[in-house]
N, C-alpha and C positions, 0 to 999 in steps of 0.2 A: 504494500500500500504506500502511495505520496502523497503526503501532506501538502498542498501549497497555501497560501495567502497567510494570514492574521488574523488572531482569533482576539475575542475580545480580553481572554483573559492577559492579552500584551500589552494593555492599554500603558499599564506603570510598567517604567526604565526596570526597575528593581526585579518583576514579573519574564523581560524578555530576557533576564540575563541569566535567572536561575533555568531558561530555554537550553542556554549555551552550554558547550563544553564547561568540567572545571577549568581546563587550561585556559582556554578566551575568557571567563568571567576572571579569573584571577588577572590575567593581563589587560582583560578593559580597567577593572577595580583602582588596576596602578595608575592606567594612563588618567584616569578622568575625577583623579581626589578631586579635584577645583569643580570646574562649572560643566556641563552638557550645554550645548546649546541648541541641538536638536539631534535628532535620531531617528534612523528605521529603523520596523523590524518586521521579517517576516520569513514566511517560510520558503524554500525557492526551492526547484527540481534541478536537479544535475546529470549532466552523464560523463561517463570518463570519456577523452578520448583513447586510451590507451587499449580496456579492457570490455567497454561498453557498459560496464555498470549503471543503473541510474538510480538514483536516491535522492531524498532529501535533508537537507541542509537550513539550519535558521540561520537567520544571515542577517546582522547586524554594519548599519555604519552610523556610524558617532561623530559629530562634532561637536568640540573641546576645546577648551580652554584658548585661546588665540587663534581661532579656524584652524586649528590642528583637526586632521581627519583619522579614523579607524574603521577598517571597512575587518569582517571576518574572512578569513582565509580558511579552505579546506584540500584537505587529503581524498583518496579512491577510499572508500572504506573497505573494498575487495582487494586492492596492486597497490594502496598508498599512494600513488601517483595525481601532481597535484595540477594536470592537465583537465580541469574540469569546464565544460560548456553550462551556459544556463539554458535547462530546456521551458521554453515558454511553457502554461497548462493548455494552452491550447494544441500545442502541436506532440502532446504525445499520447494521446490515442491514437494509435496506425504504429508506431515505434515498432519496431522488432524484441521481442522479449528477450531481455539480458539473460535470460534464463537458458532458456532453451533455444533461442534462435531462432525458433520457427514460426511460432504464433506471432499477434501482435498485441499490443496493450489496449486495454478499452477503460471507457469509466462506468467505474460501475453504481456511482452513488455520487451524489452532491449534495454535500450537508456543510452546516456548521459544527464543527466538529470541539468547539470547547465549551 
């Protein structure tokens, strides 16, 4: 299953960041002791290009303190490999299943999901 968009329980900073890795919530923590000055957050599809994986990813970007920027970075969660595409929600139904190769992905449900 992929998650995409934001759900309402991201509304507070504090909310999308217990979303994150420990390691990005510890490293945003550091960057942004002072001020936010604003923020996304949401949840985005990916695919490697390496391995074909797709998954999802909460993806934060933060500005901070003097327009200092933080955007989240990620890994393949399958090859580690940090060659990731953003896949629009729209364009992956018809995808090829990372799985098996053969099928394609469909949706199967549209909700809110928090």
């Amino acid at each position: 299953m992929i998650t995409t968009g934001i759900g309402m329980h991201h509304y507070h900073f504090e909310n999308c960041l217990e979303s994150c890795t420990p390691a990005a919530r510890k490293k945003i923590r550091q960057l942004v002791k002072n001020q936010v000055h604003d923020y996304l957050f949401e949840y985005r599809s990916y695919a490697c290009e390496a391995c074909d994986e797709i998954m999802d990813k909460p993806y934060m970007y933060i500005k901070y303190d003097d327009n200092k920027v933080y955007e989240t970075a990620f890994r393949c969660q399958n090859c580690r490999s940090r060659r990731l595409s953003i896949v629009e929600e729209a364009d992956l139904p018809g995808r090829a299943c990372p799985n098996c190769k053969e099928g394609t992905l469909s949706e199967e449900l549209f909700m809110m999901w928090d």
